[in-house]
C-alpha positions, 0 to 999 in steps of 0.5 A: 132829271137827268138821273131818272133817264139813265142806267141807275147805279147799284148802290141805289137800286141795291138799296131800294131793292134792300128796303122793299126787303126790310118792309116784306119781311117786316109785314110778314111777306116772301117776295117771288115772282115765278109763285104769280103763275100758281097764283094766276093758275089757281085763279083760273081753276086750276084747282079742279084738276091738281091739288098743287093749285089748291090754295088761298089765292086771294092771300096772293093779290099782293104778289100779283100787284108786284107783278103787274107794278114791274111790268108797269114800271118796265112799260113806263121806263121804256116809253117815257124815261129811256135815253136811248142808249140801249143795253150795253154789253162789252166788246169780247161778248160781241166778238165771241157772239160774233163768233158763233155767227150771231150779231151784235144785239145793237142796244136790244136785250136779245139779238135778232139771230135769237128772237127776230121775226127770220130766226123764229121761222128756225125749227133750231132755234124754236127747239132751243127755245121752247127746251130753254123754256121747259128747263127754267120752268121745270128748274123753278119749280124744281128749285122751289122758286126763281132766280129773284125769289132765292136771290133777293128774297131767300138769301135776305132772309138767310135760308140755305135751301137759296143759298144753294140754289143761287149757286147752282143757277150761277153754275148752270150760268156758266155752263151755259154760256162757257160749254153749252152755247157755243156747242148750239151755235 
């Protein structure tokens, strides 16, 4: 049991991230998360006021299963298979946050310098947020889908469209973390 409770290596979750691929595209279907907001937008009329939402939502419910199976499976992970070990990140990330004056995460996601109760109370950090938001949803729907649709679903499937936008969220990646954030921070 004991492999349930921690970090599964890359060559099983690659795996069966591999074979739910093989059976999508067996079945005739694109994976994608970010295409569950048209959906839901769609569902909830959207429909009326931009012909974008305009569409057979219900050929979707599929997708939204995914949806709603990643944040059960993550509900589940969390609260009944998690060792407690937290997220860990290496000791020159820490230092180089340290360096721009945020705090170690301590196991969690995200540190509390970006995310905590006293940091959303920052009208710097709430800009950084709310830009960082806009931009990745203007860049999804720019990009014609998210990281996990291209990544996992375009590239499996051998397309070129994702091919090029994996590279440039890798580029946008590294601009971010090397040029971008200490410039914030």
């Amino acid at each position: 049991m004991y492999s349930f409770y921690g970090t599964w290596p890359w060559y099983v979750s690659g795996f069966l991230i591999g074979a739910v691929m093989l059976l999508l595209i067996y079945f005739g279907k694109t994976f994608g998360m970010s295409s569950n907001l048209r959906t839901m937008c769609s569902m909830l009329g959207a429909g009326r006021i931009s012909g974008f939402f305009r569409f057979d939502w219900k050929a979707q419910l599929w997708n939204l299963a995914v949806v709603i199976g990643a944040m059960i499976g993550g509900y589940i992970a969390v609260n009944f298979m998690n060792d407690s070990s937290g997220v860990n990140i290496g000791p020159e990330t820490v230092t180089e946050l340290r360096q721009m004056g945020i705090d170690a995460p301590h196991g969690k996601l995200l540190p509390d310098a970006l995310v905590g109760p006293e940091a959303l109370r920052s009208p710097k950090i709430l800009a950084v947020l709310l830009a960082g938001g806009l931009l990745v949803g203007f860049g999804t729907r720019y990009a014609g889908g998210c990281t996990s649709g291209h990544a996992i679903t375009g590239l499996s499937n051998l397309q070129l469209p994702s091919l090029i936008a994996v590279i440039g969220f890798f580029i946008g990646g590294l601009l971010m973390s090397w040029l971008l954030l200490p410039l914030i921070f």
